[in-house]
N, C-alpha and C positions, 0 to 999 in steps of 0.2 A: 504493500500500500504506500511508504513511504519514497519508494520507488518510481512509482506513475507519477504520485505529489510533486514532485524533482523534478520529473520530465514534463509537466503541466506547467510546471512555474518557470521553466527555462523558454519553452514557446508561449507562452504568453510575454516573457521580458525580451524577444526575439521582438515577437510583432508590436509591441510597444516603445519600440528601438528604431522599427522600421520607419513606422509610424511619424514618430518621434523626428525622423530622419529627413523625412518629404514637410514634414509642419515647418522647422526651421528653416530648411533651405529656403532664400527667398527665390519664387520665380523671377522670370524675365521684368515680366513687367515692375515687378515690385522693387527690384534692381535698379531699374531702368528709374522707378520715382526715387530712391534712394539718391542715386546720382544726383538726379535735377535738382534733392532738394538740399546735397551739399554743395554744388559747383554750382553759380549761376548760369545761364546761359550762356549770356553775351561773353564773359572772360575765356568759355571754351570755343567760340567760333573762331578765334583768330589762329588757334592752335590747329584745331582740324584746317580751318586754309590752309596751313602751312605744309598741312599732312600731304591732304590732296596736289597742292603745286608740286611738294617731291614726288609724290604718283605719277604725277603728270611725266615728269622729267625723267624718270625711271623707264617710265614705257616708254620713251622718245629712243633711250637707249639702249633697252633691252626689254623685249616684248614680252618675252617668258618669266619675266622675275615673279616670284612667288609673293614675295612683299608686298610687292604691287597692289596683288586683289585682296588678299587680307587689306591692308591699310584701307582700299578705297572703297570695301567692303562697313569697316568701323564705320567710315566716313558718313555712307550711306544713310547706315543703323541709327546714327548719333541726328540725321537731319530730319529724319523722317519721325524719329521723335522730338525734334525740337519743335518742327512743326506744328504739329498736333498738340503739343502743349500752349504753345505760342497761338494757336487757331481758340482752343478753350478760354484760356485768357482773353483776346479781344470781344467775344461772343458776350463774357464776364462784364468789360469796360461798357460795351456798347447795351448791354443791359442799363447797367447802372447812370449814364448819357437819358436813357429813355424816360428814368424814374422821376431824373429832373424838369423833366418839359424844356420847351422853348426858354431863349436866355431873353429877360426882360431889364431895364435899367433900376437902378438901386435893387437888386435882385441880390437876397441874406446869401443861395448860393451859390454865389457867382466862381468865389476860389475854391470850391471843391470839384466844379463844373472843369474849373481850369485846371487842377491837380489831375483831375482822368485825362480830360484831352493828351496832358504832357504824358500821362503814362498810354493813353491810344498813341500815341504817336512812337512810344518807344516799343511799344510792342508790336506794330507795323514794321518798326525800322529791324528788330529781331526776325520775326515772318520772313520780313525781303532778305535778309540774310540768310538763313537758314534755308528758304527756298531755291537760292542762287547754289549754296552749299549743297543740296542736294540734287541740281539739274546738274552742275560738272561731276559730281559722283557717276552718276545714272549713263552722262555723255562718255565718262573714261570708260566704264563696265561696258558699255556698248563697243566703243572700239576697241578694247581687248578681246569682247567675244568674237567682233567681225574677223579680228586679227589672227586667232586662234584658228578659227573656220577656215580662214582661207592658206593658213600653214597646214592645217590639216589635210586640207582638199592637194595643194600641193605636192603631202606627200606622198598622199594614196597613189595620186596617178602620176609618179613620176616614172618613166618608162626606161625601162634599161634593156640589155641583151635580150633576147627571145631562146626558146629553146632549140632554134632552129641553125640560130646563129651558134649557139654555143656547140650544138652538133657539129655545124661546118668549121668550127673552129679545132673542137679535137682530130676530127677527119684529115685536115690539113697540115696540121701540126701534131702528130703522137708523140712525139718525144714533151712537150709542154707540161702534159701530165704528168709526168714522173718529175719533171722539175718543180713544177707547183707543188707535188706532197712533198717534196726534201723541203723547199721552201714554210710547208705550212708548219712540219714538224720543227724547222729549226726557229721559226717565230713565235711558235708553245713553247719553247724551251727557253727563252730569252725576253718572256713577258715583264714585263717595270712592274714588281709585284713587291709588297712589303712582306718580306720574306719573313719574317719576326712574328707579323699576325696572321700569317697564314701557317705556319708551324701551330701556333697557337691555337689558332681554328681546327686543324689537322685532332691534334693531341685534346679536344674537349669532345670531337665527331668520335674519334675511336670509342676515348673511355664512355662514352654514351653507349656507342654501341657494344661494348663488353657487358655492359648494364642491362642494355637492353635481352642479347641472350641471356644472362644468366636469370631475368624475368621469367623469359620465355620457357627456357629448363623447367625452373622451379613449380609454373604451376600449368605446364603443359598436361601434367598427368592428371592432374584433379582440376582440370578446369570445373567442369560441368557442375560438380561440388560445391564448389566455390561460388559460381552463378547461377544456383539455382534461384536465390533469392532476387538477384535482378532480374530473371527470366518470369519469376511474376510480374513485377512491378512494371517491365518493358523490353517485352520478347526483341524488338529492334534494339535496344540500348544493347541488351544483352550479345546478341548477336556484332553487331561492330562492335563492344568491346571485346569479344574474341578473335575477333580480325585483326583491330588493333595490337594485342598479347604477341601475336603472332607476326605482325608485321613490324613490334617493336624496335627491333635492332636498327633497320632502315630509316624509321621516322626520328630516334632519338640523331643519329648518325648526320642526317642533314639536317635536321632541323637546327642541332647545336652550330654547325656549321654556319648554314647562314644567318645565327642569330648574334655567333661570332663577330663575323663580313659585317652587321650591320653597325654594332657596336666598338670595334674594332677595324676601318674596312681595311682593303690590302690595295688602296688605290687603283682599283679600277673596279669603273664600272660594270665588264662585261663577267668579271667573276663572280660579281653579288645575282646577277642574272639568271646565271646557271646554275648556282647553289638555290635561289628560289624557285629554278623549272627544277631540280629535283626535289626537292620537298615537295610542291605543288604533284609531280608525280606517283611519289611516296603515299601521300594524303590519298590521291587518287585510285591508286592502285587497292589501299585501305577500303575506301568506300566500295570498290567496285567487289571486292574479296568479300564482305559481307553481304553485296545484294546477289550475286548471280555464282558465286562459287555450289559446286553440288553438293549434296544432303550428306552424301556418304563421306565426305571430307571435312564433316565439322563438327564430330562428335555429338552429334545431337542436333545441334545449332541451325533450325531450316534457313535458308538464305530471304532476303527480302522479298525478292520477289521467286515467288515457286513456279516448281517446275520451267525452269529457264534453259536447264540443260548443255551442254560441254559447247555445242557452237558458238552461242550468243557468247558465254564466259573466252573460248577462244577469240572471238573476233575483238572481245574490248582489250583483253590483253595486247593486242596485236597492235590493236588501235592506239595504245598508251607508247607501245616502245614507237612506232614510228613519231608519235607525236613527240615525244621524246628527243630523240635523235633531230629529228627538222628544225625544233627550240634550238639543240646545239649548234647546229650547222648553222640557226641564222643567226647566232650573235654575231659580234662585230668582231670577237677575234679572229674570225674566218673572212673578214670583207677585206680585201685588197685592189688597190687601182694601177691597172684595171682589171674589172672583176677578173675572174680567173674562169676559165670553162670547166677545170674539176670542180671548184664548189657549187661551179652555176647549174653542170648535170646531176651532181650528188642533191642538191635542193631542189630542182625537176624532177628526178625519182623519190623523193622521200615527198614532197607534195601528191603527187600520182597517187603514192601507196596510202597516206591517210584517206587522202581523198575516199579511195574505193573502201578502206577499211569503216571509212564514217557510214557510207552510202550502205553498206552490207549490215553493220550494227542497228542503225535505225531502221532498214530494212524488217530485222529479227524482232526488233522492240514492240513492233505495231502489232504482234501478236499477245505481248504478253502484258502492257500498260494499254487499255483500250484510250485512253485519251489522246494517243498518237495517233490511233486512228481518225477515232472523232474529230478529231481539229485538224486533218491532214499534214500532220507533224513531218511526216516523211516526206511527202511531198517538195515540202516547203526546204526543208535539211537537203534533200538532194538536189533542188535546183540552183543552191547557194554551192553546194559542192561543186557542184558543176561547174557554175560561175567561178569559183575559185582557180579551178584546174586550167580554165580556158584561160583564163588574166595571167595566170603563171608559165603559161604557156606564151603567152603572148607578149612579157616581159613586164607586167604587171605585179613584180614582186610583193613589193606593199598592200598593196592592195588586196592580192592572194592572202599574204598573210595576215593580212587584218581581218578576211572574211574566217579564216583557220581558227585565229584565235579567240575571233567571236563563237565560232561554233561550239570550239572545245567548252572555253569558258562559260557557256551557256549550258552545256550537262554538267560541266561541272558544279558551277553554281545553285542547278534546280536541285541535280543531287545529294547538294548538302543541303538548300536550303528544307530540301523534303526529309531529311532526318533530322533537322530543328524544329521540324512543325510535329512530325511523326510519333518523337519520342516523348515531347513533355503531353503531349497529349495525351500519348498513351497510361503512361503514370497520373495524370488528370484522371483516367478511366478509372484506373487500378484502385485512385483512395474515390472513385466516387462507387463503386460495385462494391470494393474489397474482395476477399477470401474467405472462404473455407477454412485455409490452413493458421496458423497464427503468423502474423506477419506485421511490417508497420503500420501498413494502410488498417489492419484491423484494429491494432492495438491506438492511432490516430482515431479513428470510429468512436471507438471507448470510450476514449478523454473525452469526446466531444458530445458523446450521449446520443448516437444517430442510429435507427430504427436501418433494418438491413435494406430495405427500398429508397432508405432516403439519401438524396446528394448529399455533400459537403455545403454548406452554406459559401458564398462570397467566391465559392470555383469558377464560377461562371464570367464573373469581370477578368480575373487571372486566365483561363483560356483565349476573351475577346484581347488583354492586352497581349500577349503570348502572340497571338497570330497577326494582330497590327503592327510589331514590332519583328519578328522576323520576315512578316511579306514588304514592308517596306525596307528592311536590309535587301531583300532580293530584289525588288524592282529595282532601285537604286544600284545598286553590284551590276544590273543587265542595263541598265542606263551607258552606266561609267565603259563599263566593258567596250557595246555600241557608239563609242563617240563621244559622248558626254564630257563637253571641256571641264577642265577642273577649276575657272569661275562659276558655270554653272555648280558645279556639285561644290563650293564653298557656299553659294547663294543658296541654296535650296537646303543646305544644314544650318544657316542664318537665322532660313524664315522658319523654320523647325524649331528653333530656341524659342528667337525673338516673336514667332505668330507670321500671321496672314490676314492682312487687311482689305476684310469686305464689307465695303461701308462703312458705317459705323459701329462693325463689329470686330472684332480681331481673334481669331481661329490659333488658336495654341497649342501643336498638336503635342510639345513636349509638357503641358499643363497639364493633357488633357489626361494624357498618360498616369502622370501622376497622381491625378486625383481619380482613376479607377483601380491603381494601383490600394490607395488610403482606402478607398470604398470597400475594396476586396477584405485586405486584411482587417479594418476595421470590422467587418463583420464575422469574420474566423476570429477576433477578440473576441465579440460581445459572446458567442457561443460557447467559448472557455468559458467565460467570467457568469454565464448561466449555468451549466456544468457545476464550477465553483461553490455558486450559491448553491445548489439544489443539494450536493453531495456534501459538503464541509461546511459552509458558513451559517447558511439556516437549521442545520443541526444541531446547534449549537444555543438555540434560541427556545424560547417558548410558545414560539405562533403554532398557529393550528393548520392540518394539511390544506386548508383552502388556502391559509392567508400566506403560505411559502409557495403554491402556487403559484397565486394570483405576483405576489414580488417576483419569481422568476419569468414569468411572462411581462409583468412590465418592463423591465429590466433589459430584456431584448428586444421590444420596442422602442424603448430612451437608445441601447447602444446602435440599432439601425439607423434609428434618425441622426444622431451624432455622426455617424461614419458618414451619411447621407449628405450630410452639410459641411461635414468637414470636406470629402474628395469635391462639392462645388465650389469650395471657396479654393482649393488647389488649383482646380482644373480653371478659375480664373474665371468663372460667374458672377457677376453682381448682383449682389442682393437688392440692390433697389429695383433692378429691374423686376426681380421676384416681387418686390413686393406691390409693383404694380399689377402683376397678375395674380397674387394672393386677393388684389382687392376686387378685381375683378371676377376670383372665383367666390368672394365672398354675396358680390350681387347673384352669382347662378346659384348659391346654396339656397338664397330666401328663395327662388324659385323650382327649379326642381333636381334638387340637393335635397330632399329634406328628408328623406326616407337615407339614403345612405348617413346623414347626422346621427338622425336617430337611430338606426343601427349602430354607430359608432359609440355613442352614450350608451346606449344598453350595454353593450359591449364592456365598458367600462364599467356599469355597475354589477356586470356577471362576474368580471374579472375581482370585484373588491367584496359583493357581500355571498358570492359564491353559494345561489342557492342550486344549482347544480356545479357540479365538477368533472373531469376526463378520467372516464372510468364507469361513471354512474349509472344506472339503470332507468331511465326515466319514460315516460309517458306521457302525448300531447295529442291533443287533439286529432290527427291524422296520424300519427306515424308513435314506433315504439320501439326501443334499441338501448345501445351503448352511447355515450356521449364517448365519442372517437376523438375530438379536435374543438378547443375555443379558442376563436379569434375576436379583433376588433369587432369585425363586421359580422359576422354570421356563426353557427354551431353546427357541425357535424356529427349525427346520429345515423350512427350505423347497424341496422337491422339485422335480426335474427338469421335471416336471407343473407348476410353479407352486402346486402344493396346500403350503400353510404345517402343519405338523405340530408342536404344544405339547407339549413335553419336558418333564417333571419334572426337576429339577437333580439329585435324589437317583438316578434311573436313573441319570444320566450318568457319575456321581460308582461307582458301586458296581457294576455293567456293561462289561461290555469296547464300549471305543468307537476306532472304528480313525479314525484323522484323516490323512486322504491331504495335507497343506501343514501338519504339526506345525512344521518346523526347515526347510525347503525344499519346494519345489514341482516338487522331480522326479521323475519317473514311470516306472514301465517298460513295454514292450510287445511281448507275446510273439507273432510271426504265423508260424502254421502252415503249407509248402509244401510239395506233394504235386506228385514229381518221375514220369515216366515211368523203365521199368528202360533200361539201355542209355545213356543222358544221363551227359557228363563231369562227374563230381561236383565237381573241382578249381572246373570254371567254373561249375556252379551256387552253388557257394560263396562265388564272386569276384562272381559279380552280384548275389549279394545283400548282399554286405557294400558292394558301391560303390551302392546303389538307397539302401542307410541313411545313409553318410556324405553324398551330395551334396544329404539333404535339412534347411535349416536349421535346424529344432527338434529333432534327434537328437543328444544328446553324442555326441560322436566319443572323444576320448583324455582322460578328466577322472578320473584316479585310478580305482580299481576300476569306475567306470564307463564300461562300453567297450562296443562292438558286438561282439556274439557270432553266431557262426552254425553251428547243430549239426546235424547228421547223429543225428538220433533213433531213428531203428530202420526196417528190411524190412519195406513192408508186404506185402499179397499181391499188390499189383496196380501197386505205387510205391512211389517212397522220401521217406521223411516227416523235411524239413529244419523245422527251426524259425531264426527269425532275432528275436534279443533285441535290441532295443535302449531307452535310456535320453532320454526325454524333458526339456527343459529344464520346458516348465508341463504338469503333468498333468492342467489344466484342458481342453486341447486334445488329450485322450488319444482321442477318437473320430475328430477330422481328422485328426490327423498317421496315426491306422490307415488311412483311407481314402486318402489320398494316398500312401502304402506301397505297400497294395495294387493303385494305380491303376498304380503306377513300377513293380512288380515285374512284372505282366501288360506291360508295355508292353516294358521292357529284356529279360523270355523270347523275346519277339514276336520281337526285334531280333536275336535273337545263335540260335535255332533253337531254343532250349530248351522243349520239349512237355509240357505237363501232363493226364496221363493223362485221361479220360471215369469216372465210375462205370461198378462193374462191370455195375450191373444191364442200362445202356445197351447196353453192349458184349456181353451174352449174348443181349439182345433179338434184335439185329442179326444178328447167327450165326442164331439160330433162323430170320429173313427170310430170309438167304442159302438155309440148305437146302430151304424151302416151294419158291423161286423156282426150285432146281436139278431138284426132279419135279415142276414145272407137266408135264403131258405134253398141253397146247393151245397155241395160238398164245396166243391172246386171255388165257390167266393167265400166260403168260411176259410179253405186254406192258405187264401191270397190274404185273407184279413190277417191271419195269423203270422204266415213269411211279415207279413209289410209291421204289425204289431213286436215283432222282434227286432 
């Protein structure tokens, strides 16, 4: 017990942390008035000119600076709030202008009149400023994207040798080739390399990868052991993390390498290149060994996608090493001028062979992801192939490889971004289903007190941000990938901080996050801290099972609404504007609102003087069951049938409603016996009073509640005893009747005591008799007598 208490109280100070975490940080906006309201305006305009002029001058000089767009990005940022501030304020002045009327002579407020004009007028002359500041921001970010565009366009289609050319060039010249490889091999050998951080880089790749096996050894034999608990929680996770185990040596091997190069470089660029086309490889090869490697080669472990089978897993390896190799061949330590005909036909057949290798992979795929089909994915993949091969052909280097790299990096991309979506999902599944087995998701359930149908409370924000946040990583990654200048992708992670202005609203998609993020865990709080109550703190008290109820149910109410208004005030909603629509919903209540009010008060007053409770037995008017569920608005009574029946609170509340477990759970039970005439009354009265005591769910001697047995009145044909008695659970009011009736037939059995036949039996009978007494044949006396037996 003290154990869960631990782990109760460590996520709850987790999510109170979190919490804690998004409350303090100021958003953008709230930043942004911080600033304004330490720095005046006017002192920081002259600073940002100054910004902007080196902007200016910087792009004069050098188009590509990075500086550049950061700087005239700020610039931007800083105007377009100066603006809009500057814009609120004159709206403010020219208010206060209107309040005064017309200026008339001897007029008391003439110098106040003239204190706003001088401050309208300075706050015009800020506006013109600020608007000037942000029309050359807006004119620099334009010609840096044109400038961009058209280096880009530039270099796509700069046109070099053909392959035709490079054929006629080996043809003509065979000895060239063998000179150009002595050539390339002795310009590998004599690369301007810092030999010091490349040793270095060397020596952290190995001993990674000696790490990495001796991982792999150690728990290659018990994998499956060891994962089975992840293989509930997320059969995917599961699965690449076995790939992973096993692809270890390789990933720790480059990764350290170029994490080295990045940290340490070795002075050139083309090394950091190749160290991240293997990684990027490594990574690749990883993702591709989890989805489509076969069943039989992973100890358990089915692959992602099933029954994929040895070709498709063939053709992606295949596809990885040319892709591979082509990266190497196009760096730049292989580009010499001019070009050379061995690299130019070595980078002609390794284009060729992706090419066909892509075309055959996607080919495969449209059988086994139906969405490639549906959307003509292949279609679309191999006309770009195509195009590729033909441009590369045609001397369209760039270009080919641009279209290469788009393609690669576009599976690569979906297929990680589809195991970022896949896995937390799946885990999402796992604590909202749970187990069977013991596990965390069950033991998570526990603490939280949730019914084996019921979700997680607050999952539901956490999946929507879950997939807003890795679909916009991926659109973005396939943006960038495509072209996407890298001012646009600083501006569009800008307006992702700082919002998006539409109108007079402002779209903050990084607020917005936040405050579903608060909403979420705020309400996986309130469900501990109900938990909390119910099990430890109100135990502890004197209230009575309604009134710890009724507090745990409010309780979760107050922490929804808090969580509710806390993630609006994150997500960067004004509340005035609420509360202009508060008052507007307040005119629709007095009209037709009124019956949900009233529901809502009743609600309230079931909740506090709890004349039924969840549990109870109750009885109304139309219907008659379990109280299943009370809410604000309505009660759920669910029927004998299992059929659940939605109570309005207001019926319940204004309605005669009979509750059979108000104050106790005992019950009475009246059973009717029909005695023959002639039978000693004394002892039919003694056996039924001993049939009620000697059974254990009957109060026997409990204050006014006693076993009764009456003598009710002469019928015509029998005397009609009733025997009352007082049950302890009136939940078991139809077995303890049937076990009554089973003891009372059985103790008449016992002691000779007769219960009369209906009459209708016994005049039938009579009538048989006399038919049988003038049979005047043999043969109808004998049928009387068969039929009389």
């Amino acid at each position: 017990m003290s154990d869960s208490l631990t782990v109760e109280r460590k996520l709850m100070l987790i999510l109170l942390w979190v919490i804690g975490w998004f409350l303090f940080i100021p958003t953008p906006a709230l930043a942004a008035d911080n600033t304004e309201t330490q720095s005046p305006v006017a002192l920081d305009w002259k600073d940002y000119i100054g910004q902007i002029e080196q902007a200016e001058t910087r792009f004069k000089n050098n188009q590509s600076d990075k500086d550049t767009v950061k700087d005239t990005l700020a610039t931007t940022t800083y105007a377009k709030t100066c603006i809009s501030e500057n814009e609120d304020k004159l709206q403010k002045v020219n208010d206060a202008l209107e309040t005064f009327g017309e200026a008339a002579t001897n007029d008391a407020m003439a110098v106040p009149r003239r204190e706003l004009s001088q401050q309208k007028e300075g706050v015009e002359k800020a506006l013109a400023e600020c608007r000037l500041l942000n029309l050359r921001g807006n004119d620099l970010l334009a010609q840096m994207q044109q400038a961009e565009q058209t280096a880009l366009k530039e270099r796509l289609f700069a046109k070099g040798p053909s392959s035709v050319e490079y054929s006629l060039g080996a043809v003509s010249q065979p000895l060239t080739l063998q000179q150009e490889a002595i050539s390339i091999i002795q310009a590998l050998s004599k690369l301007p390399l810092n030999q010091g951080n490349l040793y270095n880089a060397l020596i952290y790749g190995v001993l990674g990868m000696l790490v990495g096996l001796f991982w792999n050894l150690h728990v290659r034999n018990d994998t499956k052991a060891r994962l089975s608990t992840l293989e509930k929680t997320s059969p995917a996770l599961a699965t690449v993390w076995n790939s992973v185990i096993r692809v270890s040596p390789g990933l720790l091997l480059f990764g350290l390498i170029y994490l080295s190069f990045r940290f340490a470089p070795v002075d050139m660029d083309a090394a950091n290149e190749i160290a991240l086309t293997l990684l990027v490889f490594t990574i690749s090869y990883t993702i591709l060994r989890a989805m489509l490697k076969p069943q039989s080669h992973r100890k358990g472990f089915s692959p992602l996608i099933a029954n994929a089978g040895r070709k498709l897993f063939y053709w992606w390896r295949f596809l990885l090493l040319t892709t591979l190799l082509g990266a190497l061949f196009q760096s730049a330590i292989f580009d010499t001028e001019p070009p050379g005909n061995l690299v130019g036909l070595i980078r002609m057949g390794l284009g060729v062979l992706i090419g066909f290798s892509l075309m055959r992979v996607v080919w495969l795929l449209r059988k086994h992801l139906p969405i490639v089909k549906q959307l003509h994915l292949h279609f679309l993949s191999i006309c770009v192939t195509l195009t590729a091969i033909v441009a590369l052909a045609m001397g369209y280097t760039n270009f080919s490889v641009f279209l290469f790299k788009g393609l690669f990096g576009t599976f690569f991309i979906l297929l990680l971004g589809g195991l970022l979506i896949l896995i937390p999902v799946e885990i999402f599944d796992s604590m909202d289903e749970g187990s069977n087995d013991p596990s965390w998701q069950q033991r998570l359930r526990k603490r939280m007190d949730l019914e084996q149908d019921q979700i997680v409370p607050g999952l539901i924000w956490l999946r929507l941000v879950h997939v807003l946040v890795v679909g916009g990583i991926i659109i973005i990654a396939l943006l960038r990938l495509w072209g996407m200048s890298e001012q646009s992708l600083d501006l569009v992670v800008a307006n992702i901080i700082s919002g998006y202005k539409i109108g007079e609203f402002t779209l903050e998609p990084l607020s917005i996050l936040s405050g579903l993020l608060i909403l979420s865990f705020g309400i996986l709080l309130t469900q501990f801290i109900k938990r909390s109550l119910s099990r430890n703190w109100l135990n502890r008290t004197n209230l009575s099972r309604g009134a710890k109820e009724a507090t745990v149910t409010i309780t979760g109410y107050v922490g929804m609404t808090l969580a509710f208004f806390i993630g609006l005030s994150a997500a960067g909603i004004n509340f005035a504007n609420l509360a202009i629509i508060a008052g507007a919903l307040s005119l629709g209540i007095g009209f037709g609102l009124q019956n949900i009010v009233n529901n809502f008060i009743s609600g309230l007053i079931l909740l506090f003087e709890r004349p039924i409770r969840r549990g109870d037995w109750v009885r109304t008017a139309t219907s008659e069951g379990y109280v299943k569920d009370i809410s604000i608005r309505s009660t759920t009574i669910q029927t004998f049938d299992r059929a659940d029946i939605i109570v309005p609170n207001s019926e319940l509340i204004s309605n005669q409603v009979t509750n059979m477990m108000l104050d106790n759970q005992f019950g009475r039970i009246i059973i009717p016996v029909r005695v023959a005439y002639g039978v000693d009354t004394e002892k039919v009265m003694d056996t039924l009073r001993s049939v009620a005591e000697i059974h254990p769910g009957v109060l026997r001697e409990e204050g006014k509640l006693q076993i009764q047995v009456i003598l009710r009145n002469f019928g015509e044909t029998a005397l009609n005893f009733e025997l009352r008695v007082h049950i302890r659970d009136v939940e078991n009011v139809l077995l303890i009747t049937s076990e009554l009736n089973l003891a009372i037939d059985k103790a008449f059995r016992k002691v000779g005591i007769k219960m009369p036949l209906p009459s209708q039996v016994v005049l039938l009978e009579k009538q048989a008799s006399r038919s049988c007494r003038k049979a005047d044949s043999a043969v109808n006396q004998l049928k009387c007598g068969v039929s009389q037996k």
